[in-house]
C-alpha positions as CSV (number, residue, x, y, z in Angstrom):
1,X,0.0,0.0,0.0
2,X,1.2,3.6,-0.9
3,X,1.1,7.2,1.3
4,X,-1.5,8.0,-1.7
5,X,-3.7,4.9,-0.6
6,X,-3.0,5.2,2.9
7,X,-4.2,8.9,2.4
8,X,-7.4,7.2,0.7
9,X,-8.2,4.6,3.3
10,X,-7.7,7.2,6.0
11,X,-10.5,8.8,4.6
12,X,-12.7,6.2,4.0
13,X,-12.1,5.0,7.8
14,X,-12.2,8.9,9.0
15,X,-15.9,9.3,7.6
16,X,-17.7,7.7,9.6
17,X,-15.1,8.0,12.8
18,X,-16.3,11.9,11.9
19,X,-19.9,11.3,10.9
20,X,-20.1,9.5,14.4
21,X,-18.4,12.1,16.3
22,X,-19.6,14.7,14.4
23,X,-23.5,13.8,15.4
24,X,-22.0,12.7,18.8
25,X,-21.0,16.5,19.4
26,X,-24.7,17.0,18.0
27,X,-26.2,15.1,20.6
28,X,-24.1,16.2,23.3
29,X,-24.6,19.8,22.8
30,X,-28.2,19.6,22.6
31,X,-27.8,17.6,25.8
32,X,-26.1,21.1,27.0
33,X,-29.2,22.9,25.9
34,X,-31.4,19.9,27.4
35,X,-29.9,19.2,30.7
36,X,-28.0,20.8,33.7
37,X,-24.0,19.6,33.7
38,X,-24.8,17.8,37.3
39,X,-27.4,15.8,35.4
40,X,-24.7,14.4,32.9
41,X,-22.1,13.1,35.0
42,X,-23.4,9.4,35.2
43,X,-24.0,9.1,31.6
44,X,-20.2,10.8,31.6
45,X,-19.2,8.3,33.8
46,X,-20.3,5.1,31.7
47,X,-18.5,6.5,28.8
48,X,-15.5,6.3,30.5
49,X,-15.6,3.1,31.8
50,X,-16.8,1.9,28.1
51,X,-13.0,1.9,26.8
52,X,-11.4,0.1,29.6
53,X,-14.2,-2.5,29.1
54,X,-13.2,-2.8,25.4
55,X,-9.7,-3.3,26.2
56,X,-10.1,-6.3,28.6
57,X,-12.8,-8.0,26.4
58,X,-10.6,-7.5,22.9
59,X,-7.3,-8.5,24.7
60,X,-5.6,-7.2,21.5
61,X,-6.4,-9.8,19.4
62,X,-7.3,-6.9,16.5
63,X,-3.3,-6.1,16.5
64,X,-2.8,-9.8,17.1
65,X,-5.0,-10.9,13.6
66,X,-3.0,-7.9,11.9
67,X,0.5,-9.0,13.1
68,X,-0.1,-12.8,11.9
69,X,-2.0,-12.8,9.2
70,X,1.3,-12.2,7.2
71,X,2.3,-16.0,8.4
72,X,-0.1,-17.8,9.1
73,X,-3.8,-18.9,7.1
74,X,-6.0,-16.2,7.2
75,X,-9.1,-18.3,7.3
76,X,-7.5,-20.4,10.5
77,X,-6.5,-17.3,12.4
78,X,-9.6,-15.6,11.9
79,X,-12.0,-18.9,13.0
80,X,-9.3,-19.4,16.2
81,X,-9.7,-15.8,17.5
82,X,-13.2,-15.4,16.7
83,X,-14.0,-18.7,19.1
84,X,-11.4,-17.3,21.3
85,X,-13.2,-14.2,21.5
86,X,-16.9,-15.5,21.7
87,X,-16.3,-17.5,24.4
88,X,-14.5,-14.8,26.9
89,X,-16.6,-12.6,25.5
90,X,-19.8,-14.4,27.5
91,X,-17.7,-15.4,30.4
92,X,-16.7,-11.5,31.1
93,X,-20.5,-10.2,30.3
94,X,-21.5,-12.6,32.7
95,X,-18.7,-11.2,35.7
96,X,-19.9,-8.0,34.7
97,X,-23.5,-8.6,35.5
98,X,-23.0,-10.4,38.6
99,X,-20.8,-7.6,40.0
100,X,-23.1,-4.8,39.1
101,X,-24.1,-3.9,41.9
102,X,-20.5,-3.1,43.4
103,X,-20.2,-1.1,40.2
104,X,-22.6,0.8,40.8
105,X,-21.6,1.7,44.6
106,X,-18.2,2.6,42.8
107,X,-19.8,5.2,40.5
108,X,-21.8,6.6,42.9
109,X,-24.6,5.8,40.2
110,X,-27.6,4.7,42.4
111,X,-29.6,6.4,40.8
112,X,-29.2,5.2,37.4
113,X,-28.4,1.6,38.5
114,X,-30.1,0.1,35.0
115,X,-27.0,2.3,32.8
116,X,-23.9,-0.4,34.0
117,X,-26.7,-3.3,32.6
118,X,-27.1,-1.4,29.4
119,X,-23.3,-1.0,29.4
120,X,-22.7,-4.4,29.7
121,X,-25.1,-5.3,26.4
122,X,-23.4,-2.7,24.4
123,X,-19.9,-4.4,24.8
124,X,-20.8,-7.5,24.5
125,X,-22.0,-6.9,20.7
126,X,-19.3,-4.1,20.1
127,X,-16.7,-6.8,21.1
128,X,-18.1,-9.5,18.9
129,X,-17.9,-6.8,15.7
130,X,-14.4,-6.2,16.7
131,X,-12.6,-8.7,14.2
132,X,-15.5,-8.6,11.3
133,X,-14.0,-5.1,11.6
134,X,-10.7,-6.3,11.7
135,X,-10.9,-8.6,8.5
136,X,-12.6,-5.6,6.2
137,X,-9.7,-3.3,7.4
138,X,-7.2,-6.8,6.6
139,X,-8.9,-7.0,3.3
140,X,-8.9,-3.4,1.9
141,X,-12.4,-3.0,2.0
142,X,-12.7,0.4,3.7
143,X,-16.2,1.1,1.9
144,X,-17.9,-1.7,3.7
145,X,-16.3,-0.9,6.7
146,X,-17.3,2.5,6.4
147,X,-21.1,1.7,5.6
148,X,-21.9,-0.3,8.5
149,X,-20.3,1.4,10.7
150,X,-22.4,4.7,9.4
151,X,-25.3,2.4,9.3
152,X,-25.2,1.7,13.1
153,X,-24.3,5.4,14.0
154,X,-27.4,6.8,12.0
155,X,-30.0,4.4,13.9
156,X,-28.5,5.2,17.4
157,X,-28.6,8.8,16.4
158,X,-32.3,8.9,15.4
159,X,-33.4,6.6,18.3
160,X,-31.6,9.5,20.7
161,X,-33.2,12.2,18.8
162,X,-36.2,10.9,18.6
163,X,-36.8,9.7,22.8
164,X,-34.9,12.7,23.9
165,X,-35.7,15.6,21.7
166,X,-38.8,14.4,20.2
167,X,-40.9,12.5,22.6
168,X,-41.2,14.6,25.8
169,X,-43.3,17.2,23.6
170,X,-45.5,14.4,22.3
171,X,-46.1,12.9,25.5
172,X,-47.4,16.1,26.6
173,X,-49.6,16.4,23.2
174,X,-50.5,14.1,22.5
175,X,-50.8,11.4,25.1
176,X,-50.9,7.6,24.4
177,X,-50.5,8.6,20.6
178,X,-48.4,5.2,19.1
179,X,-45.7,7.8,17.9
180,X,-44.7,7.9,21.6
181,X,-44.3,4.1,21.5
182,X,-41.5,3.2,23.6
183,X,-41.2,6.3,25.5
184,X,-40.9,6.6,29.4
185,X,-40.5,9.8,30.9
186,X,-38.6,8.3,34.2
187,X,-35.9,6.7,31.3
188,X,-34.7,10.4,30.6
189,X,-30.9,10.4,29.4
190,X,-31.2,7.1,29.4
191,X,-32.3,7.0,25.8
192,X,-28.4,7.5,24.6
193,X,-27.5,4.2,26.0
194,X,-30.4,2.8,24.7
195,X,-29.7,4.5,20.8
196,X,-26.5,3.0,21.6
197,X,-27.7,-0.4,22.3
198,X,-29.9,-0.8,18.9
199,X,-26.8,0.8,16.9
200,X,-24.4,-2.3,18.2
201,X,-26.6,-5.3,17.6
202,X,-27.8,-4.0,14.5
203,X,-24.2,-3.0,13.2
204,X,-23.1,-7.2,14.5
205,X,-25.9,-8.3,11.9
206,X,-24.6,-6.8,9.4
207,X,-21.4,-7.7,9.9
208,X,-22.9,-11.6,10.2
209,X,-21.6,-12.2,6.3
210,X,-17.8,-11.9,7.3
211,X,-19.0,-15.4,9.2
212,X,-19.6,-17.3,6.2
213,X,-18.5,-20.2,6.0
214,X,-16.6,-19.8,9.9
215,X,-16.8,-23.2,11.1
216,X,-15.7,-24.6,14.9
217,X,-12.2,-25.2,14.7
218,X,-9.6,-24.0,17.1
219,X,-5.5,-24.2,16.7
220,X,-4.4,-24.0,20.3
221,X,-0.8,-23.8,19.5
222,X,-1.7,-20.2,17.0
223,X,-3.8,-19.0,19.8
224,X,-0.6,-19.2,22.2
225,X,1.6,-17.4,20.0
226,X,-1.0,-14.7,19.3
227,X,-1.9,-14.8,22.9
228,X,1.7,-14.4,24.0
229,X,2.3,-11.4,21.4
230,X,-0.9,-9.9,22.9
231,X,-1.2,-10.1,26.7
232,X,1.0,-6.8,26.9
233,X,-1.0,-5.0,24.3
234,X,-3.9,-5.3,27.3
235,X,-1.4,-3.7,29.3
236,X,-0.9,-0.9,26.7
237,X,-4.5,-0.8,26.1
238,X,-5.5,-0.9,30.0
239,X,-2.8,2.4,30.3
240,X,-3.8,4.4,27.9
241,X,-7.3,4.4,29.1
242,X,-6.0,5.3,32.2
243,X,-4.3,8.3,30.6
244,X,-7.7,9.0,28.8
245,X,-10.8,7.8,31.3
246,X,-9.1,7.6,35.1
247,X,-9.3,11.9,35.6
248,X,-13.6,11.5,34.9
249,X,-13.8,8.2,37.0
250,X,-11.9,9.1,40.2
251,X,-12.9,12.7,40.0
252,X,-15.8,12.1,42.3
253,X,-13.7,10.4,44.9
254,X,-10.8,12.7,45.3
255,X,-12.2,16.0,45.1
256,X,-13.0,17.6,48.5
257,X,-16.1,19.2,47.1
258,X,-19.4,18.3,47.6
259,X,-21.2,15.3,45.9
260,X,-23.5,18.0,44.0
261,X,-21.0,20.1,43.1
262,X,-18.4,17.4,42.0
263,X,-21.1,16.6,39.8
264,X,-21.6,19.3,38.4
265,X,-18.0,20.0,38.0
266,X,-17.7,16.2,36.8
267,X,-20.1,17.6,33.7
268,X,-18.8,21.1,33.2
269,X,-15.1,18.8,32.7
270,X,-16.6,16.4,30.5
271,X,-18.4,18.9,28.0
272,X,-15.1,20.5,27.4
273,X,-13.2,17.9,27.0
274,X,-15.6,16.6,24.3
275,X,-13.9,19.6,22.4
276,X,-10.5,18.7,22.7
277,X,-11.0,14.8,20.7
278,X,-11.5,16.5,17.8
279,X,-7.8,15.8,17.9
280,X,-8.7,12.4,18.7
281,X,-10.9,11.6,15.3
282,X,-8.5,11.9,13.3
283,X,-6.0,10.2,15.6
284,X,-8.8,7.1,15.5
285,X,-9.4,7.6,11.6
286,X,-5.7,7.3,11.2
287,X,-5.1,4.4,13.5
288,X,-7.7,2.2,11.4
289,X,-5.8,2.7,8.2
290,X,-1.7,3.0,9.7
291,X,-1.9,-0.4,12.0
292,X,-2.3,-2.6,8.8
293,X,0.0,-0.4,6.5
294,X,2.8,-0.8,8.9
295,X,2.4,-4.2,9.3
296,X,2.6,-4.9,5.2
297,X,5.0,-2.2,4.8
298,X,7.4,-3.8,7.2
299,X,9.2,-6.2,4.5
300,X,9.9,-3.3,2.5
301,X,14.1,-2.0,3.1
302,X,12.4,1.5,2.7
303,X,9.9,1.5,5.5
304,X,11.6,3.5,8.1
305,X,12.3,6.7,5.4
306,X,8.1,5.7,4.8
307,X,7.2,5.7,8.5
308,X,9.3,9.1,9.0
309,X,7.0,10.8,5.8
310,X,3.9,9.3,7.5
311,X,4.8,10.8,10.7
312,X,5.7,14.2,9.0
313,X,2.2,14.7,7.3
314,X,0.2,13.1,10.6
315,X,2.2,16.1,12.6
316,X,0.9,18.8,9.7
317,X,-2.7,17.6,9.7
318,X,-3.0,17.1,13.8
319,X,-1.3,21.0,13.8
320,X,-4.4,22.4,11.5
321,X,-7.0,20.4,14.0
322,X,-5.2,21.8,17.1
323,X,-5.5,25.2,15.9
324,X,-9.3,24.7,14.4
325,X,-9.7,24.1,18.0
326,X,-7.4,26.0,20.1
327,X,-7.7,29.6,17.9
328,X,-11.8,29.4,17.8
329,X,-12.4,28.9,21.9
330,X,-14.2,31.7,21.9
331,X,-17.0,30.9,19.7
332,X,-17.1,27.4,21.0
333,X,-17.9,28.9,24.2
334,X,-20.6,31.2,23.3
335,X,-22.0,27.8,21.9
336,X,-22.0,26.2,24.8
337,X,-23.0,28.5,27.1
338,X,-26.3,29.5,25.2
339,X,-28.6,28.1,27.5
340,X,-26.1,26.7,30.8
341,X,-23.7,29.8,31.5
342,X,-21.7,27.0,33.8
343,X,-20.0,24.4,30.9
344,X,-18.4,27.8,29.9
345,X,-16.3,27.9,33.0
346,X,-13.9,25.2,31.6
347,X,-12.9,26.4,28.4
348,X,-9.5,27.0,29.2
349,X,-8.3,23.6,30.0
350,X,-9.6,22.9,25.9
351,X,-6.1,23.8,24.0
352,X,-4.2,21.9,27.1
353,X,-6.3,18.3,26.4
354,X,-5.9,19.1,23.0
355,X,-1.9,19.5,22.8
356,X,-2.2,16.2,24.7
357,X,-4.4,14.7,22.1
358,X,-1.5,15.5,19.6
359,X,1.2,14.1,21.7
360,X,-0.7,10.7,22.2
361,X,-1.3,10.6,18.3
362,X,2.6,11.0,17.8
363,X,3.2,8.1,20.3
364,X,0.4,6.2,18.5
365,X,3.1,6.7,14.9
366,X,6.2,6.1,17.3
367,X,5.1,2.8,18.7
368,X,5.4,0.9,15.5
369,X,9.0,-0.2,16.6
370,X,8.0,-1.9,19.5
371,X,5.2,-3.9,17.5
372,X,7.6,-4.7,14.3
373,X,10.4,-5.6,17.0
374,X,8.3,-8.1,18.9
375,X,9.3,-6.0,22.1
376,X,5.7,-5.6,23.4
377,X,6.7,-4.9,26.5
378,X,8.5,-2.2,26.3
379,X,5.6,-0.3,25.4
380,X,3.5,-1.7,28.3
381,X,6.0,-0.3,30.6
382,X,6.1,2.8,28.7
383,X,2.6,2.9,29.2
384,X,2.3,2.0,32.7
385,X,4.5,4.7,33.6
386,X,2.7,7.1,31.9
387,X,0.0,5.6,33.9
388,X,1.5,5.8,37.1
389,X,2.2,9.7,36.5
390,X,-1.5,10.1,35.4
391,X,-2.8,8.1,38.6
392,X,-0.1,10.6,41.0
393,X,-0.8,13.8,39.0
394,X,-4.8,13.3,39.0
395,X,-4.7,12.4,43.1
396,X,-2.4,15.5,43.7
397,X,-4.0,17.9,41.9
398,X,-7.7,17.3,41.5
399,X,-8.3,18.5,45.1
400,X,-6.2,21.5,44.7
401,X,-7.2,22.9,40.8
402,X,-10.2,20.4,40.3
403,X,-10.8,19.6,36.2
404,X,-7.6,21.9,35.0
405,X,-5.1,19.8,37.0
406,X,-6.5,17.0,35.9
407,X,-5.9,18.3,31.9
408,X,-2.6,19.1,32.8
409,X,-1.9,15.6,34.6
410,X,-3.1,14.2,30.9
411,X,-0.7,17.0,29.2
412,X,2.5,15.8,31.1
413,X,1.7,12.3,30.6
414,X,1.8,12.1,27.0
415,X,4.4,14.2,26.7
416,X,6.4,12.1,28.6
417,X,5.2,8.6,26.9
418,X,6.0,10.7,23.4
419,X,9.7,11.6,24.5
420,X,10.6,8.0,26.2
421,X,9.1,5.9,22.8
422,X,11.1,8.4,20.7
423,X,14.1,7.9,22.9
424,X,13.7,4.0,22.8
425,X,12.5,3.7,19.4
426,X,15.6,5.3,17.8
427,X,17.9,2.6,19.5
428,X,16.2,-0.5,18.3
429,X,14.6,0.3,15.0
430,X,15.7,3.8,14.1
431,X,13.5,6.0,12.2
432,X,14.7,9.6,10.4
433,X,12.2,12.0,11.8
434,X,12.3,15.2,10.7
435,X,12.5,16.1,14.3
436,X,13.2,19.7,13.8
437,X,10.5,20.9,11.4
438,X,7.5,18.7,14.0
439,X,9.0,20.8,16.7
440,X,8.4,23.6,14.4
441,X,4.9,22.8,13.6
442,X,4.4,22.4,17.3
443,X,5.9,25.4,18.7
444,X,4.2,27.6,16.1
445,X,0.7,26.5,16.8
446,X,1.3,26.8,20.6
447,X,3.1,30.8,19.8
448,X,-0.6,30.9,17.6
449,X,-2.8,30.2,20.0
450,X,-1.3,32.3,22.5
451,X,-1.2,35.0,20.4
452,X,-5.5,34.7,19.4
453,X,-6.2,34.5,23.3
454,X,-3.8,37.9,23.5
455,X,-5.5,39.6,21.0
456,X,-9.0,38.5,21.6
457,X,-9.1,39.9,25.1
458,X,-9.4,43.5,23.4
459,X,-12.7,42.8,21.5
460,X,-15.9,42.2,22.9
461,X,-17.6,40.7,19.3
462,X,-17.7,36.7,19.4
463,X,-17.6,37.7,15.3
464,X,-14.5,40.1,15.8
465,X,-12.8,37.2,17.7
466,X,-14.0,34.7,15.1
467,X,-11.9,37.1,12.2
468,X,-8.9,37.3,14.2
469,X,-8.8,34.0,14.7
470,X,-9.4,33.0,11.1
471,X,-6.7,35.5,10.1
472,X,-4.4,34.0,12.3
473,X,-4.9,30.8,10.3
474,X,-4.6,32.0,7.0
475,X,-1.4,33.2,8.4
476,X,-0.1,29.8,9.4
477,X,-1.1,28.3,6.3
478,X,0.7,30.3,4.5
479,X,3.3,29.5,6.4
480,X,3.3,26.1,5.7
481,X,2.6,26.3,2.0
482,X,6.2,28.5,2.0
483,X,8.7,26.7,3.8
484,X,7.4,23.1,3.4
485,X,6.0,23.4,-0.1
486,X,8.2,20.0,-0.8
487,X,6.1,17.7,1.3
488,X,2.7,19.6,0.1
489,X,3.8,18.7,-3.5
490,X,4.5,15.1,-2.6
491,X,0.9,14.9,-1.4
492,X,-1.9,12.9,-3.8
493,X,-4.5,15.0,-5.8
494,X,-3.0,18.1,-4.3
495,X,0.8,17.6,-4.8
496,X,0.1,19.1,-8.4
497,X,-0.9,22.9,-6.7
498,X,2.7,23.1,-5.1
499,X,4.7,22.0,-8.1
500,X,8.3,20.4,-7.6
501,X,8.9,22.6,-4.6
């Protein structure tokens, strides 16, 4: 596979990675508009716990199926892991169920008790689509992929919209009317687990084809060897959530504030931070396209110079989302504070979660030498001490500077898992990164940023900061389109608007 199809794939992954976070941003604004931020934070805190959940029920067999595939039958790998996964898949729903009830004293979620069962059947078919996934991404067939996956988003969407923005009014109507079948007022919020619910079991049916012909046979000796290349992904898996997720689950239990008010401060944190992954959808669009051009790129005596030029255009596109984010705060928060005044209190910590986000995406390109090198466990220990610093950071600082220590716990973090896998990397599969032009591109966005907040504090006009801020970007972008004109013109489709640099 080329950059150019790379480029294309990344695209085809990316839509609906943006259609679903697009509409998710849709939903969770009008939640904004719909309730107060103390009436979010259990639905916030399900969300978090959903990617720690995936981690332990997919093991890593995804990277797993990708790394063997090159060795071994496609059609035996795929049946082995597929049992394999099936069958822990039930065994793990089932511990999850029986200990629901200590969840829920954990989450201080009594009063939405039914959201950890409804969690629990949302994983269970998310983790069984997992390597249906796996094979159309294995297989080049990024259109499929793409059209279930938009399939399932669009159903959850208009299930949400339709209990939580649509029904109340009816109800009130028209009562007993058949439109408002379904519909319980005491549900509430609870309708975006349920969306979510449909969305997963009807996107595992349609993923029921890439079964065909699957029949019962297990290789125990390939499930060792995939097993044993694995288990430490968990462990790099299990971290990074902890680096993600851990500031909005123990936020509760560290603060010295009141339950109320850690509540509400637990949902004025979470609607801002649902700003800063916009770094994070293309980090996810790029990840479903990269892991399986690595892989096959591998054999190739020209893959580190490859890896570098992937890393070099990642670090130009993750600079444009940073400062699509960081340089229009402004009107983001007149947005969100159209209805609540309160989720506009932590705008600030936005451009520090979302610096993060681009660290953690550079990591995400750096740890290819730890995967191609078999030396798995390097990166869990890179990992778990990026955990460890997230776990200290978040208990020291959460009770002294609430929600902004925490984005600065997740700020450190990566940066320091991004120096240490650059450090290591370069001394057992060494890459030529164009080091000093990504420092460059990172310095300049920060010096950008800095500079719109500066010169925004003299205007009143939401539109007035909105031009500033736009003519600060046309200003970096024609910065980049002089001094690295090279690497535009080496681009697909758009190379040809650069010429030969």
């Amino acid at each position: 596979m080329s950059i150019k199809k790379l480029a294309g794939q990344t695209l085809w992954y990316g839509i609906p990675s943006i259609a679903t976070r697009f509409i998710g941003y849709i939903l969770n604004f009008s939640l904004i508009f719909l309730y107060r931020a103390l009436d979010t934070a259990d639905l916030t805190q399900i969300y978090a716990i959903f990617p720690f959940l995936n981690i332990l029920f997919t093991y890593g067999v995804e990277t797993g199926y990708f790394r063997f595939i090159q060795q071994y039958s496609a059609k035996k790998l795929y049946q082995t892991l597929s049992i394999s996964l099936l069958v822990s898949t039930v065994l793990l729903t089932g511990i999850l169920l029986f200990f629901q009830d200590a969840l829920v004293t954990f989450t201080a979620m009594e009063a939405s008790p039914q959201f950890i069962t409804w969690m629990a059947y949302i994983v269970f078919f998310d983790t069984l689509s997992t390597l249906p996934f796996a094979k159309l991404r294995q297989e080049e067939r990024p259109r499929k992929y793409a059209f279930i996956k938009m399939i399932g988003v669009v159903v959850n969407v208009l299930l949400v919209f339709w209990y939580i923005g649509i029904c109340p009014g009816l109800a009130q109507s028209h009562p007993g009317s058949l439109l408002t079948l379904g519909y319980h007022e005491d549900i509430g919020i609870g309708y975006y687990l349920i969306g979510n619910i449909v969305g997963s079991v009807l996107t595992f049916l349609l993923l029921l084809p890439e079964f065909k012909g699957f029949r019962f046979e297990f290789d125990t000796a390939l499930w060792k060897e995939v097993m044993r290349y694995s288990m430490p992904l968990i462990i790099v898996g299990l971290g990074g959530m902890i680096n993600d997720m851990l500031s909005r689950l123990v936020f509760q239990h560290v603060t010295d504030l009141p339950a109320a008010e850690a509540k509400h401060q637990l949902g004025v944190f979470a609607a801002n931070y649902r700003l800063a992954i916009l770094i994070t959808i293309f980090i996810q669009m790029f990840r479903m396209a990269a892991e399986p051009f690595f892989f096959n790129q591998s054999k190739n005596k020209n893959a580190p110079e490859t890896y570098a030029r992937v890393m070099h255009y990642f670090v130009m596109a993750c600079s444009f989302m940073f400062l699509m984010v960081g340089l229009y705060l402004d009107v983001f928060k007149t947005i969100m504070t159209l209805k609540y005044s309160d989720y506009g209190e932590g705008i600030h910590i936005v451009p520090i979660l979302a610096m993060g986000g681009v660290f953690l995406g550079i990591y995400y390109n750096l740890s290819i030498w730890y995967k191609l090198t078999n030396r798995n466990w390097y990166g869990a220990g890179i990992t778990l001490a990026g955990a460890i610093i997230t776990i200290l950071l978040n208990i020291l600082w959460i009770p002294k500077y609430g929600y902004t220590g925490s984005a600065w716990a997740t700020f450190i973090c990566y940066l320091f898992m991004m120096l240490v896998s650059y450090a290591m990397g370069q001394k057992y599969y060494r890459i030529p990164y164009d080091v000093k032009t990504i420092g460059a591109y990172l310095l300049s966005i920060v010096l950008l940023t800095l500079l719109s907040g500066y010169l925004n504090d003299f205007v009143d006009s939401v539109f007035a900061k909105a031009g500033i801020s736009t003519l600060l970007l046309i200003v970096y972008v024609g910065m980049v389109m002089v001094f690295d004109r090279k690497s535009l013109a080496a681009l697909p489709v758009v190379g040809r608007y650069f010429g030969k640099g």
